[in-house]
N, C-alpha and C positions, 0 to 999 in steps of 0.2 A: 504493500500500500504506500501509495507516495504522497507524499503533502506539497502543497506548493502555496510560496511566499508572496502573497499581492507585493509590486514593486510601489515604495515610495511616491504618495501624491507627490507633486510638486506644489509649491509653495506657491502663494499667492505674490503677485506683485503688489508690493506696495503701493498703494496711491501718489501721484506726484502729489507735493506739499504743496498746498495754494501760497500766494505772493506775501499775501499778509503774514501765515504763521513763518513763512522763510525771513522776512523782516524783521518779527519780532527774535528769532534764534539771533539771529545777525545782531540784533541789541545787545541780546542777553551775552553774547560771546564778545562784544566788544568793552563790556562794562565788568565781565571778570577779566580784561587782561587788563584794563585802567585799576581794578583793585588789585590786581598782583603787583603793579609798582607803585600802590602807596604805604613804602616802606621805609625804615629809618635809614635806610643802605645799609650798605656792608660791614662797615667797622663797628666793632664789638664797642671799641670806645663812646663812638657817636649814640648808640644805641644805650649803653647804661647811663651818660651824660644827662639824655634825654629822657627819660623813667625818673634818675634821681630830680632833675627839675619837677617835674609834674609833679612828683609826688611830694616837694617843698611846697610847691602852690596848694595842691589839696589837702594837707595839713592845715596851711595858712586859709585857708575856705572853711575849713571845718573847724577852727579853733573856736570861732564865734559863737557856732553852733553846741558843742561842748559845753562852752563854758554856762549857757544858758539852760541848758538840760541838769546840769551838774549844781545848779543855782535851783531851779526846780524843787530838788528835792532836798533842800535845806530850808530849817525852821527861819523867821523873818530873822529872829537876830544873828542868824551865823550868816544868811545872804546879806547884812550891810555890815560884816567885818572882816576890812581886809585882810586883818593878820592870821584868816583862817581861807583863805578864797578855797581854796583847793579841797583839804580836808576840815569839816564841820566839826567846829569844839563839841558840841552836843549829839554829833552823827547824824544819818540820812535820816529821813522822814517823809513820810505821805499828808501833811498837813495841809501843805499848798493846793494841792488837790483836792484834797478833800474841801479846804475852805471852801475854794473856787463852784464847785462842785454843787455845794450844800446853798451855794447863795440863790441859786433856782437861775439864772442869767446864760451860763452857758451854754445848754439846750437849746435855746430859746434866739443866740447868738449864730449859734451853728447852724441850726435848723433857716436861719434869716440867708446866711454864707450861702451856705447848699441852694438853696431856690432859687439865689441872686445870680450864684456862679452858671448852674446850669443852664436858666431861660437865658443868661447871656449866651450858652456857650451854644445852645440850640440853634438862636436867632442866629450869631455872626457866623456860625460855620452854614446856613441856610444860605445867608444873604452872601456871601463871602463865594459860594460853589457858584450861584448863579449871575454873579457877576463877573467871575472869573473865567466860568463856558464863554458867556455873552463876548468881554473883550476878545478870550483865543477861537471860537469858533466860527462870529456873527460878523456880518459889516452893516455897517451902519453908519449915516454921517454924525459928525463930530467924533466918531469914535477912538481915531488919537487923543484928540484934543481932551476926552474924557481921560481917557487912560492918564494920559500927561498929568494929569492935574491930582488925580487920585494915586500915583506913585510919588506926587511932589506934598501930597497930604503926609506922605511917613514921615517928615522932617519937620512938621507941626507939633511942637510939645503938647500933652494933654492938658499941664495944667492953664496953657491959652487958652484955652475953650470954654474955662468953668465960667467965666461972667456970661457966653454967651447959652452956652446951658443952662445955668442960671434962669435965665432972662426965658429962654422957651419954656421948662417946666413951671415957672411962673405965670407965665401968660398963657398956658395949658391947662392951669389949676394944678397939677401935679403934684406937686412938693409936699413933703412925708408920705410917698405912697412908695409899693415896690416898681413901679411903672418908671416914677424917676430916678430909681439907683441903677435901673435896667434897661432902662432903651438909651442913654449916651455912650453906655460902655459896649454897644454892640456896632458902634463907628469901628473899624480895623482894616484902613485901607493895605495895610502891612499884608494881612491873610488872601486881601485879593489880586494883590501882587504874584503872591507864592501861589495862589491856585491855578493863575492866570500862564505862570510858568509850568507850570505840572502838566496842565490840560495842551499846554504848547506839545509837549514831549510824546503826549500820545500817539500812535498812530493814526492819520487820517484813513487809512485805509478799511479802517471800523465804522466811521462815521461813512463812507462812503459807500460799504455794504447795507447797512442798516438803509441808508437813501433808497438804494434799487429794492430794498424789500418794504419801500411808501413810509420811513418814519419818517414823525419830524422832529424840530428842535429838542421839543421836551422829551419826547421818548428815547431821541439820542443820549442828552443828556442824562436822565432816567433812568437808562436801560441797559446803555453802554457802558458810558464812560464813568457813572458813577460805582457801578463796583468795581471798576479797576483803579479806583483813587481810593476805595478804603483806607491804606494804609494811612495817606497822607492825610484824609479827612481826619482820623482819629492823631494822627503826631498834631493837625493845628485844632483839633478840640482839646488837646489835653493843655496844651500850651493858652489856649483863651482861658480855661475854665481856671489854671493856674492863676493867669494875670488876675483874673476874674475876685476869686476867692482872696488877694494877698489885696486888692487895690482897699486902698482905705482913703483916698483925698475926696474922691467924691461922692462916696456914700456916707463922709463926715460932714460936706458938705447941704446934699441934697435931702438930708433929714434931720429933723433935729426929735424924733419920738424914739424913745427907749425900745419900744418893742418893735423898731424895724433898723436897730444897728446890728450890722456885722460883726463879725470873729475880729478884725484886725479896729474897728470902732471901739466895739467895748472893752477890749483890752486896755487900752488908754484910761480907763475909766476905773480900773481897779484901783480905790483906792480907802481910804478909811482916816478915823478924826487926825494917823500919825502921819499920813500923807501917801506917797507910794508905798504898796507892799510886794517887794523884789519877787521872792519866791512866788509869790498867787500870780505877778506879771508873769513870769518864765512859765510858770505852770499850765497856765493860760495858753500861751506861744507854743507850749508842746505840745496840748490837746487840740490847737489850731493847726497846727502842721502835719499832725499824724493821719489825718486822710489825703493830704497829698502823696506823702510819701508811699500810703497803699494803691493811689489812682496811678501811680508813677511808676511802680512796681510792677500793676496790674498791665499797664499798656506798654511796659517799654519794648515790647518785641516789634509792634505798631510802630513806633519814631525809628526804629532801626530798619524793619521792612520799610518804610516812606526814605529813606533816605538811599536803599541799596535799590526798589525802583527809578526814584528821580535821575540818578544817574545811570537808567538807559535811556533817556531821551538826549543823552548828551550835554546834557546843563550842564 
């Protein structure tokens, strides 16, 4: 009895790769050999020379930082005596916290931060994608002339603008509400600069397929190009909602009611018949900065992917 061996299908051909995804390879392989030479070179010297600097600066970055944490948790009278800075006559303690804590204010601060920081951070990265498609996608007349003016806005300091801020929330009625600590700070000509770049880098060859299958503006924008901007969307929301949360000139400004100050507002405020109290300040400052440091944590893979796609559009 003989058996016999079917011969080997033959293997399919491949599909030729259409233009777009050969383009995009083409990015992606020219943006890892621009990252293989961003290196310290060669010399072992130039390379430790440069780590021990960085790591002199980040010290000097973090000492401030430190020493406030380290203030924290020391009772009032060991945080105003110098001759203990470091180590507390009386040792560490949770008091500060707990003060802060027990005065019912900080919740109440936080909770103010958080809704401030967010509907900012919603609006300007809204407002911020669709005028950034608009400049790199659309023509339109005056459309330099726009652009021009709104890249020449980032050299505008903010604190120019409070009397005329001022002057609208006043003449809007606004003033002590969360409407005016929230709609001036979603002004970020900055963000529509960098969106405007980002959206440049894209392939048009997406928006041009999407065309022959009848979308339009909005659904390009929509449908395409906005999930291939996640990364960068989330590196400029983190970065708003940061400024967002830290800014305290004009939510000192634009309110003067207790129950709609901020984290970095009521801080200032902590105080009592002996005048400032160090430790409940610091205490304060570190129960203020520990959800950055978890939104920071949480998204830093997002600022690092936005930064290793930007550079295949060549920026």
């Amino acid at each position: 009895m003989t058996s016999t061996i079917d011969p080997p299908l033959p293997r399919p051909k491949a599909a030729p790769r259409s233009p777009v995804i050969r383009e995009v390879a083409a990015r992606r392989r020219r943006a890892e050999a621009r990252r293989a030479h961003l290196s310290l070179g060669e010399s072992r010297t130039a390379r430790v020379l440069t780590f021990t600097v960085l790591t002199v600066l980040a010290l000097l970055w973090l000492l401030p930082a430190a020493w406030g944490l380290l203030t924290s948790f020391k009772s009032e009278q060991d945080a105003s005596d110098p001759a203990h800075w470091l180590w507390p006559k009386h040792g560490f303690t949770l008091d500060g916290f707990r003060s802060v804590w027990e005065r019912g204010e900080l919740p109440l601060w936080m909770f103010n931060s958080f809704l401030v920081a967010a509907a900012v951070t919603v609006i300007t990265v809204a407002v911020s994608a669709m005028a950034g498609y608009a400049f790199s996608r659309t023509r339109f007349a005056g459309r330099k002339t726009l652009f021009t003016v709104t890249v020449a806005a980032v050299l505008v300091p903010p604190q120019m603008l409070l009397v005329p801020w001022f002057q609208q929330m006043l003449t809007l009625d606004l003033l002590d509400t969360y409407a005016a600590v929230i709609l001036p700070q979603t002004v970020a000509p900055v963000m529509v600069f960098i969106l405007k770049k980002h959206f440049d880098s894209l392939p048009r060859e997406l928006e041009e397929a999407a065309r022959l299958d009848g979308a339009g503006h909005f659904r390009i924008f929509w449908s395409v190009l906005l999930p291939l901007s996640r990364p960068m969307l989330s590196a400029v929301g983190i970065f708003v909602f940061i400024g967002a949360w830290n800014n305290f000139l004009w939510p000192f400004v634009s309110t003067s009611d207790p129950d709609l100050m901020t984290l970095p507002v009521g801080i200032t405020s902590v105080k009592d018949a002996y005048g400032v109290q160090y430790a409940q300040s610091m205490a304060s400052a570190a129960l203020a900065a520990l959800p950055l440091v978890v939104v920071f944590l949480f998204f830093q893979r997002h600022i690092i992917k936005s930064v290793a796609t930007t550079g295949l559009g060549g920026q």
